[in-house]
C-alpha positions as CSV (number, residue, x, y, z in Angstrom):
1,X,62.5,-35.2,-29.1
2,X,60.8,-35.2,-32.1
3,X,57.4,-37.0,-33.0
4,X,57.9,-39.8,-35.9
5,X,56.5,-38.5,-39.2
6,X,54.8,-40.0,-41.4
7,X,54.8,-41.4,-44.8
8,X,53.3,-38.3,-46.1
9,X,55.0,-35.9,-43.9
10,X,52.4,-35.2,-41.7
11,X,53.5,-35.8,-37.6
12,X,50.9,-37.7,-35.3
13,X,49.1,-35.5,-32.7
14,X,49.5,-36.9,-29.2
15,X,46.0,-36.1,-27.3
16,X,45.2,-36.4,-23.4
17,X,43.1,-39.2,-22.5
18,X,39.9,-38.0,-22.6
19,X,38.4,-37.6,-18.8
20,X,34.3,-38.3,-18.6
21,X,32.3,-35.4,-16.6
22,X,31.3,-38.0,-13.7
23,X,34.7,-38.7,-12.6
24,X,35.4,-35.1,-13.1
25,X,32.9,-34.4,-10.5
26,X,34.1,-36.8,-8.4
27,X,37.5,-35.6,-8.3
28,X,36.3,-32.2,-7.7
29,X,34.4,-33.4,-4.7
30,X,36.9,-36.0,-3.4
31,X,37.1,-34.4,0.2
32,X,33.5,-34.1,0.7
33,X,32.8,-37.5,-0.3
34,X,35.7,-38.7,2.2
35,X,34.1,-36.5,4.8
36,X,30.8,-38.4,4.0
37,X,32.0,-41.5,4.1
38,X,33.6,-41.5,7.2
39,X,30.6,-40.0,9.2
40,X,28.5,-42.5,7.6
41,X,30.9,-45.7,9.3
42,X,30.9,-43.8,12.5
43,X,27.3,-44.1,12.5
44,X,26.9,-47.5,10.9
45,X,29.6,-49.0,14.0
46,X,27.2,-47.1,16.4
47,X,24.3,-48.6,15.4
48,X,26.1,-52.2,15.4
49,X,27.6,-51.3,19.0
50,X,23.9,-50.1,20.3
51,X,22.2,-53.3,18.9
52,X,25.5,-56.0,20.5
53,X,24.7,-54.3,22.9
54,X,28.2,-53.2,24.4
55,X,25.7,-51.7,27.6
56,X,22.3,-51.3,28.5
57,X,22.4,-47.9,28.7
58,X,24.1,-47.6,25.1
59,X,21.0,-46.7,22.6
60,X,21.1,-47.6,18.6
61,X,22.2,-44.4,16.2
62,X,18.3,-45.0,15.1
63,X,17.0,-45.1,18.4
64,X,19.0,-41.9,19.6
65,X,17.6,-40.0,16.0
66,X,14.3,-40.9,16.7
67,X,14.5,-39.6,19.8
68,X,16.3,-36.3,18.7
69,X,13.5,-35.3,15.8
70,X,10.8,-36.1,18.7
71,X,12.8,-33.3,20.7
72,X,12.7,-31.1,17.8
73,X,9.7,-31.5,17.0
74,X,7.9,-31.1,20.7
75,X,9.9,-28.2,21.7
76,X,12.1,-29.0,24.2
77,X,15.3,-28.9,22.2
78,X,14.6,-25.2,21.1
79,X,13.7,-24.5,24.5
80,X,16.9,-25.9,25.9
81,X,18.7,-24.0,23.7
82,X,17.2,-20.9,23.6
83,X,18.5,-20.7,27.9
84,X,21.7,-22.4,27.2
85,X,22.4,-20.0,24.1
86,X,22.2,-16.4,26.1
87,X,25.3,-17.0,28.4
88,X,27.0,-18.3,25.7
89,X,26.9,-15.5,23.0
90,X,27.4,-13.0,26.1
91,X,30.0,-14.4,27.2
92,X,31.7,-15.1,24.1
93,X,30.8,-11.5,22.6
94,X,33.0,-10.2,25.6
95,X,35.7,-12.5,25.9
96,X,36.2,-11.5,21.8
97,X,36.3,-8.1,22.7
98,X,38.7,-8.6,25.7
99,X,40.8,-11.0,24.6
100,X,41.9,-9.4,21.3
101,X,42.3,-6.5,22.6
102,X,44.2,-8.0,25.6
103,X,46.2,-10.1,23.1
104,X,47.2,-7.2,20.6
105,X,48.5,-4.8,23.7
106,X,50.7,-7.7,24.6
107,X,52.1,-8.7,21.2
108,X,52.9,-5.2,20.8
109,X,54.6,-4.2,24.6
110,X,56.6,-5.9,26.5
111,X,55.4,-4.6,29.7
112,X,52.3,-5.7,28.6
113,X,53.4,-9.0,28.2
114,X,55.3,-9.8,31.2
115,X,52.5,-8.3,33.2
116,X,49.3,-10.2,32.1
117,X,50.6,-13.3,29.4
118,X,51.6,-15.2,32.9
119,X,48.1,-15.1,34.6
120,X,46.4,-16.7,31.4
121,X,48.8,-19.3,30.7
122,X,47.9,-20.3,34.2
123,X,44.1,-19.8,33.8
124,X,44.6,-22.4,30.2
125,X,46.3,-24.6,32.5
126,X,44.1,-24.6,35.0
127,X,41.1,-27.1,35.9
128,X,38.5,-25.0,34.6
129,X,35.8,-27.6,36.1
130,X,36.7,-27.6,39.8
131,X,36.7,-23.9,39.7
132,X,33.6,-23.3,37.8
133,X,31.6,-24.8,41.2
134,X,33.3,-22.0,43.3
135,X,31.4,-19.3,41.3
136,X,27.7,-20.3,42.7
137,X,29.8,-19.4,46.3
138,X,30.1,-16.2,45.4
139,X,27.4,-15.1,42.2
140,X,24.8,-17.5,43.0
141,X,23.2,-19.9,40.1
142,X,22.1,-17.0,38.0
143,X,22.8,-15.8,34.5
144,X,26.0,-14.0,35.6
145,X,27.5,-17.3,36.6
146,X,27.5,-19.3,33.8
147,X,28.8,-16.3,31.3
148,X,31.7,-15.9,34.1
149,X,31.9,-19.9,33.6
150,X,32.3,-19.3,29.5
151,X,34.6,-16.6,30.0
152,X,37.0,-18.2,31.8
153,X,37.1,-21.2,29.4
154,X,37.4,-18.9,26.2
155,X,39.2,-15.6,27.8
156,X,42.6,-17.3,27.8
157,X,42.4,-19.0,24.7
158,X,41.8,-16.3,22.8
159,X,44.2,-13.8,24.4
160,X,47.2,-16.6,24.2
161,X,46.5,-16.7,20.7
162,X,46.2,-12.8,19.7
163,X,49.3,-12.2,21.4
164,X,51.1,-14.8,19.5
165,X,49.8,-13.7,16.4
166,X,50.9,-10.6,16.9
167,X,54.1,-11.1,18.6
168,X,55.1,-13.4,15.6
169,X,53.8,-11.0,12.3
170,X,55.5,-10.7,9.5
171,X,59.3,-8.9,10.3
172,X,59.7,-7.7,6.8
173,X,56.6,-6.4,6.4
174,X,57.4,-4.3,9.5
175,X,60.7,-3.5,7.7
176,X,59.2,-2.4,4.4
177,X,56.4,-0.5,6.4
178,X,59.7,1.9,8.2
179,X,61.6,1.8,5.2
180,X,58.3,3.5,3.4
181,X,58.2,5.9,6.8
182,X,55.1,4.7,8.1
183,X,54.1,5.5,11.3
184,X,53.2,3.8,14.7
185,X,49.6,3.5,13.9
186,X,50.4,2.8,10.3
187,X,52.4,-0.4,11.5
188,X,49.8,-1.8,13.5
189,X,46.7,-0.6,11.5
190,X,47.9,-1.8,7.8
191,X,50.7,-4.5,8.7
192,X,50.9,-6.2,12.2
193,X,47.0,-6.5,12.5
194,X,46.5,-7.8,9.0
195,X,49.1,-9.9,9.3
196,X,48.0,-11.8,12.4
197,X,44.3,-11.5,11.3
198,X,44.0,-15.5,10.6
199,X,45.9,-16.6,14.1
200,X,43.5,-14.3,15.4
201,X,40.4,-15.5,14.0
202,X,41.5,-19.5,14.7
203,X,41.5,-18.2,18.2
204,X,37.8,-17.0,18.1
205,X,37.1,-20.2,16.4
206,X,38.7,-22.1,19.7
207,X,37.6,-19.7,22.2
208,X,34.1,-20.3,20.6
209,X,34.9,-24.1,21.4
210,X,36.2,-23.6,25.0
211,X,32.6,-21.5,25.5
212,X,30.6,-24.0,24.3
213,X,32.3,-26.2,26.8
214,X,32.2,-23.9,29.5
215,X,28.2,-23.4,29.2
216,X,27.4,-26.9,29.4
217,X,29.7,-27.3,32.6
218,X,27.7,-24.5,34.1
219,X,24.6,-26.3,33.6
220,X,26.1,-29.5,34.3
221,X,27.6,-28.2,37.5
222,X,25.6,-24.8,38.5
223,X,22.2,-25.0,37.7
224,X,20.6,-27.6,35.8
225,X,19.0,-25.3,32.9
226,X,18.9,-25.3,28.8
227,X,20.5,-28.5,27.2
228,X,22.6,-29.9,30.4
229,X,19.2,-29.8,32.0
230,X,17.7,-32.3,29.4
231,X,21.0,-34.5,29.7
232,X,20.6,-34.1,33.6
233,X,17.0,-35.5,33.6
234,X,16.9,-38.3,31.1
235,X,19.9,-39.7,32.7
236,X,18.4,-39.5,36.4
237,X,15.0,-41.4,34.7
238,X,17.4,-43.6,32.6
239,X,15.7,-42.5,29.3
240,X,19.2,-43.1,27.6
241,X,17.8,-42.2,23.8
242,X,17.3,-38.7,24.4
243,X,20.2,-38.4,26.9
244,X,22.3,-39.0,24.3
245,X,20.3,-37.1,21.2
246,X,20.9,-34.3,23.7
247,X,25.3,-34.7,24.0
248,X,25.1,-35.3,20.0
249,X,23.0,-31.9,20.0
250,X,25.5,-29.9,21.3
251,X,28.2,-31.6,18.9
252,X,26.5,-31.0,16.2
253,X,25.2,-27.3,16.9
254,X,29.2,-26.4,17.9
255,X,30.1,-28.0,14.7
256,X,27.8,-25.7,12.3
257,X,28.8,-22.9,14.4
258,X,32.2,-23.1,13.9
259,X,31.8,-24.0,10.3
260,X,29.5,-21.2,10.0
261,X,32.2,-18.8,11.5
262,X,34.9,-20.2,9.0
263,X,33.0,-20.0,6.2
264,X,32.2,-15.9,7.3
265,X,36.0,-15.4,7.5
266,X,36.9,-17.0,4.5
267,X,34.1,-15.2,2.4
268,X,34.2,-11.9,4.0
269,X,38.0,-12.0,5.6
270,X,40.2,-13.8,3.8
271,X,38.4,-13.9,0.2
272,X,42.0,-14.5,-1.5
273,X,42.0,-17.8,0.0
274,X,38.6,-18.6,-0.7
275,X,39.5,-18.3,-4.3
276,X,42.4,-20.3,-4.1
């Protein structure tokens, strides 16, 4: 369709509406403003549920950070964490190294599969809390029990999901890699592994997850040590505040981590989706 000329021959230009750099910005940062916003009413109905109150031994969101920067600040967080933190790199550090290499021989063999994939669907499955008391029986309250206690929280998660990811990579990839006469260690090295690289790494991510979990049972349930120490005592003096800047410690600590770890895979990993 044509544009309507006029008198002198001339056609009118049709321009966009013109967009002002604020709302640009706002646009740009729609999800992190979202994100923002809906932290900020979780912590507004917090502080209105701490000052109803809905229980006596619910603090205020002010109350709880005032008592988490006093815990900063004194020491005691940092020390908590510095004990709670060694079993639970440890045992993360080997349950990566295990379980991808667990999961990747059973994506690729059959044999594997049949023999090992059935003992940690049942270990996901499992009650991971009313086993983690039966380790004291038999390693005592040591450091050795609560990396055992992270491992078996994170093991299975992240060799259910390597095997997956590699059981599931890309057929015509494979294809194109024997029609180009690759070879055995050609298909696994430049296809399969690639391939199943992100599954992979979003099973770190949740074995990371189930670890952090698995640490603070152990202290919870083992020996009361690091962070689940600090929850253990200001609950049994009913110093509620720090009790619960302690639980929101541990959310917020996971929470970086993991974001952390995403933002290492994305940048170093997967820069092509980064970019996109």
């Amino acid at each position: 369709m044509v544009a309507p000329a006029h008198l002198d021959g001339s056609s009118r230009a049709v321009h966009p509406p013109e967009v002002s750099p604020l709302r640009q910005r706002l646009t740009r940062h729609r999800a992190s403003i979202w994100r923002i916003a809906s932290i900020g009413l979780f912590f507004l109905a917090w502080e209105i549920a701490g000052r109803i109150p809905i229980s006596y031994a619910f603090p205020t969101f002010l109350e709880t950070l005032r008592a988490f920067l006093t815990m900063l600040f004194d020491g005691s967080l940092v020390a908590a964490y510095a004990e709670t933190l060694q079993p639970l790199i440890i045992g993360v550090a080997v349950s990566a190294v295990v379980g991808v290499s667990l999961g990747i021989v059973m994506g690729l063999s059959r044999f594997s599969e049949w023999l090992i994939a059935p003992v940690f669907i049942v270990l996901q499955a499992a009650p991971m809390a009313a086993l983690i008391p039966l380790i004291t029986f038999v390693y005592g309250i040591g450091l050795l029990s609560k990396t055992l206690a992270v491992i078996m929280l994170a093991l299975p998660v992240i060799v259910l999901n390597g095997y997956k990811a590699v059981r599931n990579a890309n057929p015509s990839l494979v294809a194109m890699c024997y029609s180009f006469q690759g070879n055995w260690w050609q298909r696994i090295t430049k296809i399969i592994i690639p391939d199943a690289s992100p599954v992979i790494f979003a099973g770190l991510r949740l074995g990371l997850a189930a670890g952090f979990i698995g640490v603070i049972l152990a202290e919870l349930l083992i020996t009361p040590t690091g962070i689940g120490d600090l929850i253990t005592y200001h609950r049994s003096v009913a110093d509620y505040p720090e009790m619960y800047a302690a639980v929101v410690s541990i959310i917020l600590v996971s929470t970086l981590t993991l974001a952390a770890l995403e933002a290492f895979e994305l940048r170093v990993l997967r820069p092509e989706k980064r970019k996109s």
